[in-house]
VMD Tcl script that draws the C-alpha trace (Angstrom):
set ca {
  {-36.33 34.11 44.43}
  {-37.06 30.69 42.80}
  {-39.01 31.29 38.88}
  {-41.30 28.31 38.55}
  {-42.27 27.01 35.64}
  {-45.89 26.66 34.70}
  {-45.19 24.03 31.69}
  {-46.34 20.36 32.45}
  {-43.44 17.71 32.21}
  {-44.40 15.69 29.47}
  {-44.19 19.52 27.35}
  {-40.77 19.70 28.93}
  {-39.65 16.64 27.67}
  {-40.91 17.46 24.13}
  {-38.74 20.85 24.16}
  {-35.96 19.00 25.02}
  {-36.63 16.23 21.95}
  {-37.39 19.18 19.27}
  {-33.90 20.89 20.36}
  {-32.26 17.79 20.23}
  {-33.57 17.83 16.94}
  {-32.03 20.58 16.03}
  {-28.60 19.90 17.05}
  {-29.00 17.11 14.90}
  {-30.02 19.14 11.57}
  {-27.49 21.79 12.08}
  {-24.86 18.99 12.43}
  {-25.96 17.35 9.01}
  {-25.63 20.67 7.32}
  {-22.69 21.42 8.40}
  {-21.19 18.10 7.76}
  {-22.88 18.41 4.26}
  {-21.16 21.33 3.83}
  {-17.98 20.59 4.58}
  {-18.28 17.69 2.46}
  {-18.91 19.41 -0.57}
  {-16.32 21.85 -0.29}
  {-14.11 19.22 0.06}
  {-15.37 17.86 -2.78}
  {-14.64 21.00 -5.39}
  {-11.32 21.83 -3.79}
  {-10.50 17.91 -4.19}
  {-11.98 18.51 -8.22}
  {-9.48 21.58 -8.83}
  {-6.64 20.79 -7.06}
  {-6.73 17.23 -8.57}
  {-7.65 17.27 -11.94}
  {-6.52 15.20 -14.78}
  {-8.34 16.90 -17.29}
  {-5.17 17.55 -19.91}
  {-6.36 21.23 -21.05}
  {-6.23 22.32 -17.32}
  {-4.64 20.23 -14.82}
  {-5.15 20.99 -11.33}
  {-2.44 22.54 -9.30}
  {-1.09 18.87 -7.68}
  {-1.23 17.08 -10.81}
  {0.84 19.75 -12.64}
  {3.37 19.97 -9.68}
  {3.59 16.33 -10.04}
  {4.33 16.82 -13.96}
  {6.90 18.85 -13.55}
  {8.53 16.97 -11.01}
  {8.57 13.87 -13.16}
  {9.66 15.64 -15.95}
  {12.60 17.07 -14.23}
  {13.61 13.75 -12.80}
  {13.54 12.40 -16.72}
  {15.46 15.38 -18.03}
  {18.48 13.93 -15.78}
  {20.14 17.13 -15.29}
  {22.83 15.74 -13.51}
  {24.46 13.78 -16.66}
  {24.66 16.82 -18.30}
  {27.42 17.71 -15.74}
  {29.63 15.07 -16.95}
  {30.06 17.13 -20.09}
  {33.59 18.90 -20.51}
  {32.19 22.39 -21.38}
  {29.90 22.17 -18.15}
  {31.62 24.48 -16.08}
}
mol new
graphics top color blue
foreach p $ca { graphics top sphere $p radius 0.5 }
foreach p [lrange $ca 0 end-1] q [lrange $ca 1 end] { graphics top cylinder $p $q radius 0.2 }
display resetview
């Protein structure tokens, strides 16, 4: 058995626009979204603020520092073993 529907077509075509609009708005605030928690994990992982670096910029410190300690001359040392 075949339901008809009693709704003229130009109402039809005006549910279809308003749902359309609302693929749209939940898209936007879920892009928003995404954006800004991009945007505060970027701000902690990444900070440069010298009382608490972020976790990338004080990897990158210590890697640097390490690389300038030169470990490896040390080595050259008679007592080294």
């Amino acid at each position: 058995m075949k339901i008809k529907c009693f709704l003229p077509r130009w109402k039809k075509i005006i549910l279809s626009f308003n749902q359309r609009g609302q693929l749209v708005v939940e898209y936007v605030l879920l892009l928003s979204m995404a954006a800004i928690v991009a945007a505060i994990v970027v701000s902690k992982l990444g900070s440069r603020n010298p009382d608490e670096p972020g976790a990338i910029i004080k990897g990158w410190s210590a890697i640097i520092k390490s690389v300038g300690d030169d470990k490896a001359d040390s080595c050259f040392n008679p007592n080294c073993r």
